[in-house]
N, C-alpha and C positions, 0 to 999 in steps of 0.2 A: 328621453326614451332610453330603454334597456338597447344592451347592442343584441341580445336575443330578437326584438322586433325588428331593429333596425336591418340587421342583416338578411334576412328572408326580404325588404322592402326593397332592399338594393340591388340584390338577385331579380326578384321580379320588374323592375325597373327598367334594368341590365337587359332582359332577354327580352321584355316589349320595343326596347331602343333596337334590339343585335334586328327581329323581325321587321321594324318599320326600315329600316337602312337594305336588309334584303330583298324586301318587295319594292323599293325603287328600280332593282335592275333584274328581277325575274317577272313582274307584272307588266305588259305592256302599257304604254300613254295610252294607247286606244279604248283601255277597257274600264268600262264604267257605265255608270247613270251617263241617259245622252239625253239628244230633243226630248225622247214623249216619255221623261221622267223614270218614274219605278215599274210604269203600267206591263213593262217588257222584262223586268229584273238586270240585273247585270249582265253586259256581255260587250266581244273586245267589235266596234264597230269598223276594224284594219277585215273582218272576216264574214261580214254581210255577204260579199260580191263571190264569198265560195260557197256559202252556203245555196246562192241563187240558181248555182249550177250542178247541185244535188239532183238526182233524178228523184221524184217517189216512188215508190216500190208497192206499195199498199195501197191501194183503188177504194176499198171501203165496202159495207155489203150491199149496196145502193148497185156499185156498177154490177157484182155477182146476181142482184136480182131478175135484171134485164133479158139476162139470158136463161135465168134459172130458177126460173119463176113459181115452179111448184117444190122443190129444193128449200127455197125462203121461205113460202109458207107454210109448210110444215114444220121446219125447226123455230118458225116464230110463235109456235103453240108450246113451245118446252121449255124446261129452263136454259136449255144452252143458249137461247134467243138471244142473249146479252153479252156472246161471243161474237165477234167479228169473223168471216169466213175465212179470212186467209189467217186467223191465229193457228187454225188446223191445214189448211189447202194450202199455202206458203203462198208469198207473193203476187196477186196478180199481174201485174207490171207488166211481165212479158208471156201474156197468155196466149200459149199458142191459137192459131186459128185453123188448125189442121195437122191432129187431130184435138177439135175444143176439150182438152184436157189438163189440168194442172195436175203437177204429184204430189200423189196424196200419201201424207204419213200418215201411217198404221200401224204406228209400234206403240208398244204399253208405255212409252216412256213419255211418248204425247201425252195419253189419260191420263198419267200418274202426276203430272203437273201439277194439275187441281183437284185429281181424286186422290192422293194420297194422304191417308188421314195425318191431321196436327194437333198437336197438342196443346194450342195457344186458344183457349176459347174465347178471348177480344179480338181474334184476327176476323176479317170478314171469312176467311177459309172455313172455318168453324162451321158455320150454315153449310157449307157443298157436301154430300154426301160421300161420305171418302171409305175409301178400302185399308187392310193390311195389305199391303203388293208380295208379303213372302208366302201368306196363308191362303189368298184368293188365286186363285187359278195362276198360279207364277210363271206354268209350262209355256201358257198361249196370250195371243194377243187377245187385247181387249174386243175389239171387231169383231171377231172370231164368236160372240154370245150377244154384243150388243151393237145397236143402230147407235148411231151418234147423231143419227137426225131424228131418233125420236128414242133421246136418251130415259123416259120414263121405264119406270118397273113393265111395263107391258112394252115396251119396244125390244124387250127378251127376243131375240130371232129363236 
């Protein structure tokens, strides 16, 4: 072979060898495929025992409904149905019990999350119906004209 091939082979070689030598001492022993194979993906099993003593923060809209029962069904008539309640109401984890309130964000920066229009029409975004955020009402918050629990064209306040 020419040294034109050979040289780029010996480079590439070079710096697969320099990575496999430096993942011996920045990758833990711990981590890898363990017992239950791939079914879990990679991960370091020295850090199971911290994970265990994570709190969860996120209850799910199963516990929100219990106490909020006409709240649920009505937003489960719209499309926002497909959001989880604390993605808008934060956390409920530590929901007070007096007074039963979580705080609630109501800035435009919430809405514009998912309502601000994109320009990728294969992203799922594409479907949500989206604003310009500098042309539509830019003064005020979103709230402020619309219900978020009955984000339809007629949930207009």
């Amino acid at each position: 072979m020419k040294s034109h091939v050979l040289r780029p082979l010996w480079v590439v070689l070079g710096l697969v060898a320099i990575v496999l030598v430096a993942r011996t001492f920045y990758v833990p022993a711990s981590f890898g495929v363990h017992e239950r194979g791939y079914m879990y993906g990679w991960y370091r099993a020295d850090n199971a025992e911290d994970w265990k003593k994570v709190t969860v923060k996120y209850q799910g809209s199963d516990y929100c409904k219990t106490c909020h029962p006409d709240k649920h069904e009505s937003i489960s008539m719209t499309p926002h149905a497909i959001i989880q309640c604390e993605n808008c109401h934060g956390p409920a984890k530590e929901h007070p019990s007096d007074p039963p309130k979580l705080a609630i964000d109501k800035s435009r920066g919430l809405c514009l999350r998912c309502h601000a229009s994109l320009p990728y029409p294969t992203s799922g975004r594409a479907s949500i119906r989206g604003i310009d955020p500098d042309r539509h009402n830019s003064d005020i918050e979103c709230v402020t004209c619309h219900d978020p629990h009955k984000p339809a064209l007629e949930g207009l306040k």
